[in-house]
C-alpha positions in Angstrom: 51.4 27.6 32.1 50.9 31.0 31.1 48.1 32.3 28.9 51.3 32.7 26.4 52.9 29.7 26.8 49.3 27.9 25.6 49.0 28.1 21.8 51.6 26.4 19.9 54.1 28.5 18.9 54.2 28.9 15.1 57.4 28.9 12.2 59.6 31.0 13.3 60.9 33.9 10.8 63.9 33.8 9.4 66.4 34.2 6.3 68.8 32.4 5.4 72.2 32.8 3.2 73.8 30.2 1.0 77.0 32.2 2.1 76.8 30.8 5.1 75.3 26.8 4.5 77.9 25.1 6.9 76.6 27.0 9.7 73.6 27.4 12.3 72.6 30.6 11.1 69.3 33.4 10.4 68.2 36.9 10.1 65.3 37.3 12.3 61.9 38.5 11.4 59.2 40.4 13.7 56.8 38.0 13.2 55.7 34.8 14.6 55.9 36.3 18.8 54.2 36.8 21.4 54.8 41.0 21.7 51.9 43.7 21.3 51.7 47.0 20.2 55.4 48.5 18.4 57.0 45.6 20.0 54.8 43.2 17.7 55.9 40.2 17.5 59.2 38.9 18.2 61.0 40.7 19.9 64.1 39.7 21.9 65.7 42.5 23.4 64.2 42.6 27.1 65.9 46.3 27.4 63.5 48.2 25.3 60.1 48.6 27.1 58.9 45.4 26.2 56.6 43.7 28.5 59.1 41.2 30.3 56.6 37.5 30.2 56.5 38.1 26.2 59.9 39.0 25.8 60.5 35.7 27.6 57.9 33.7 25.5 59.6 34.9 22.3 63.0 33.5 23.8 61.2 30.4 25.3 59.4 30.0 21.3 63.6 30.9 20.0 65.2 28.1 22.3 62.4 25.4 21.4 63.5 25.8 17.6 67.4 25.7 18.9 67.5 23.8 22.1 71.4 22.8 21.6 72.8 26.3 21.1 74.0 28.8 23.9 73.5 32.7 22.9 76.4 35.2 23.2 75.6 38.7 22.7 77.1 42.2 23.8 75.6 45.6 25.2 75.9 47.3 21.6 77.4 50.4 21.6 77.8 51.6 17.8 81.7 50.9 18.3 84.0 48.3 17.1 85.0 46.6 19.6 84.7 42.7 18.9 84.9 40.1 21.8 86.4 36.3 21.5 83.7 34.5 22.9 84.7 30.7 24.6 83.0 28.0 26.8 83.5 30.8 29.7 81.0 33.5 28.4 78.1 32.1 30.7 75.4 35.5 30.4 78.2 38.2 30.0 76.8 41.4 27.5 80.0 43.8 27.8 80.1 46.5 25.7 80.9 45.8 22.2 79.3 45.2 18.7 81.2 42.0 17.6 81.6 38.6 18.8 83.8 35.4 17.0 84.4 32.5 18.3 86.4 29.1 17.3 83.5 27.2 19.8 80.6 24.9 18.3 77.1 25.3 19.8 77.4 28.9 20.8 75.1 31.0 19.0 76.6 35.2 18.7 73.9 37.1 18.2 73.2 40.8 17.4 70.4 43.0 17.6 69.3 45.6 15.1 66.6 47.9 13.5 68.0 49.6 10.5 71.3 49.0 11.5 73.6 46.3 9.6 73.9 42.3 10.9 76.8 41.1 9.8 77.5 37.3 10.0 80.7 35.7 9.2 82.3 32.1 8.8 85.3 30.7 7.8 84.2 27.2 7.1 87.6 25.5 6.6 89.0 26.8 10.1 86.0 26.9 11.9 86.0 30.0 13.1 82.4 32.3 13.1 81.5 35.9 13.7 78.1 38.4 14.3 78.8 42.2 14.0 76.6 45.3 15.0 77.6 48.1 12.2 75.6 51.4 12.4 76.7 54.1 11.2 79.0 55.0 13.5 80.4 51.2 13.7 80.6 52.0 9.8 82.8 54.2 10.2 85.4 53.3 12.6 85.1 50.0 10.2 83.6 47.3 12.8 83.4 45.1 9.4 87.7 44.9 9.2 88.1 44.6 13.3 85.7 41.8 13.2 87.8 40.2 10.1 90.9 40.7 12.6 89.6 39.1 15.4 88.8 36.3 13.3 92.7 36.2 11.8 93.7 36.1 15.4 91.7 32.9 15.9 92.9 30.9 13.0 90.6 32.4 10.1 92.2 33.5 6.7 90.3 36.2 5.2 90.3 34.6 1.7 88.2 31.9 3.3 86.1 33.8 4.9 82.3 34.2 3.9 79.5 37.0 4.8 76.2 37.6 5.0 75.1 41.2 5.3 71.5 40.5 6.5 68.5 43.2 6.4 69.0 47.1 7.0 67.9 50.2 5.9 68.7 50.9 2.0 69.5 53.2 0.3 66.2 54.5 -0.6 65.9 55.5 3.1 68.5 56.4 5.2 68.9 59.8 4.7 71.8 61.8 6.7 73.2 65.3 6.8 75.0 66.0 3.6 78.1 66.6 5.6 78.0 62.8 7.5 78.5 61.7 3.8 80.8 63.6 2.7 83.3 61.9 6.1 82.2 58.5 4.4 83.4 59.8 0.5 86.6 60.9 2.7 87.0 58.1 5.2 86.2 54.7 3.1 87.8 53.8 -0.4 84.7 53.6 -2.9 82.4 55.1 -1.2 81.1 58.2 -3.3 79.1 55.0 -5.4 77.4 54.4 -2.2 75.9 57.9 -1.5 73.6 59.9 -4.0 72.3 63.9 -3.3 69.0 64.1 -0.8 67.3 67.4 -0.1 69.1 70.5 0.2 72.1 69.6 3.1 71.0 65.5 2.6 72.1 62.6 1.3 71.4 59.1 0.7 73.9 56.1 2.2 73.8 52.2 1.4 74.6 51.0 4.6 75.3 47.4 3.3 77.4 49.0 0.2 79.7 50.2 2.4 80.5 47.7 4.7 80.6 45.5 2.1 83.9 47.6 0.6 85.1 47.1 4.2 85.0 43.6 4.2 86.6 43.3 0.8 89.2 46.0 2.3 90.0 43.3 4.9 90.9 41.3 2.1 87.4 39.1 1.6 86.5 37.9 -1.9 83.5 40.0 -2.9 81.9 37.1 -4.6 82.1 35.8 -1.0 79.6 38.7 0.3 76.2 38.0 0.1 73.4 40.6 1.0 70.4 39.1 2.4 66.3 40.6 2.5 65.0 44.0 2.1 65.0 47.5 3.4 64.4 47.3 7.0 62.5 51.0 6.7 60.5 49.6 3.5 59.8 46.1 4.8 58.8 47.4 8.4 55.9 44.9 8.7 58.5 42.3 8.2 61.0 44.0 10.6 62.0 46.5 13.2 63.0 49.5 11.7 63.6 52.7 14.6 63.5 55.0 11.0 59.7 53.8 10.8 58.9 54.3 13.9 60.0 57.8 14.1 62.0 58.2 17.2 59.5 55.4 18.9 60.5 52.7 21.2 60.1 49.5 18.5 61.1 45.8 19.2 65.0 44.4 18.2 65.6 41.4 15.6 68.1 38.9 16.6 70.5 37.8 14.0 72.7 34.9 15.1 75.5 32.2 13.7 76.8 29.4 15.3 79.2 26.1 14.0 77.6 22.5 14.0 79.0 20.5 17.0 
């Protein structure tokens, strides 16, 4: 055994959303792993800087809590391009930010810090999905593809719950003035998500936004749940790449995945 592998593991941290209570499902935390430094603690991206034996531990500490599920995740790209994920996917990552599947036991999984998880799950079809939506994703609306892709697997979107899990708030995600202003043009509602910054700023809620998206795609917005803090305000709780200030920093996982 490895000096890492010695101490038992402690609880892992995670929220939850009663959105989402039929499913296998959390929103990471950076704590309880086994990474040092800006990576500390639990990190699970292993393409970051990490050192490669704690990235492995955190995963080893990950698999003990959830020994019967299989993880699916894509190289995310700030796009929206959502993969179907089957029986098939073995240790694929093609480029994407959006998985679903209709396939129990397979865990889809996204990474983030600051960015958006969004988890979905139609409970009476039995069809799940985990999106990736930056900014960027925002915008090319990675929230209604991901809704599609469910459609196309049996989903209705009026049965369709979500979880928007933590991300940078409003409070703290600042862009140029003129980013904002393609949002107010490009998205229904969303001048209610934006408020003035400094001179050529503004302010965008990241989750507001693809929560109009989602109801766009024809979800119930009592359906849409938003789940923990500010990623930028809680960022001894979790990654947040806007703390760090253009440092490397660790990757939570957020996952979902349908009881066998």
């Amino acid at each position: 055994m490895t000096p890492l592998e010695q101490s038992p593991p402690p609880a892992l941290d995670l929220a939850a959303s009663p959105a989402l209570s039929g499913a296998i499902h959390g929103f990471m935390g950076r704590a309880g792993g086994a990474s040092a430094g800006r990576y500390a603690t639990f990190n699970l991206a292993r393409w970051v800087g990490d050192d490669p034996a704690a990235v492995a531990e955190n995963w080893r500490r990950w698999r003990a809590a959830y020994p019967r599920l299989t993880v699916a995740t894509v190289a995310q790209i700030h796009g929206a391009a959502v993969h179907r994920v089957g029986r098939d996917w073995n240790d694929r990552r093609p480029e994407g930010d959006g998985m679903v599947t209709a396939e129990p036991g397979i865990a889809l999984g996204v990474f983030t810090a600051d960015c958006a998880p969004i988890l979905l799950a139609d409970p009476a079809h039995r069809v799940i999905g985990a999106l990736h939506a930056g900014w960027r994703g925002t915008l090319a609306n990675i929230a209604g593809a991901g809704v599609r892709a469910m459609v196309e697997l049996g989903a209705r979107p009026a049965s369709i719950r979500a979880a928007i899990g933590p991300a940078i708030g409003l409070c703290c995600f600042e862009v140029d003035a003129d980013l904002a202003e393609r949002f107010i043009r490009e998205i229904d509602g969303a001048a209610a998500c934006a408020r003035p910054g400094r001179p050529g700023k503004a302010y965008l809620d990241l989750r507001a936004l693809n929560r109009r998206l989602l109801e766009r795609a024809g979800l119930d917005p009592q359906a849409i749940d938003e789940v923990g803090p500010c990623t930028r305000c809680a960022r001894d709780r979790y990654f947040s790449r806007r703390a760090a200030a253009g440092a490397a920093t660790g990757l939570q996982l957020s996952f979902l995945a349908l009881h066998e």
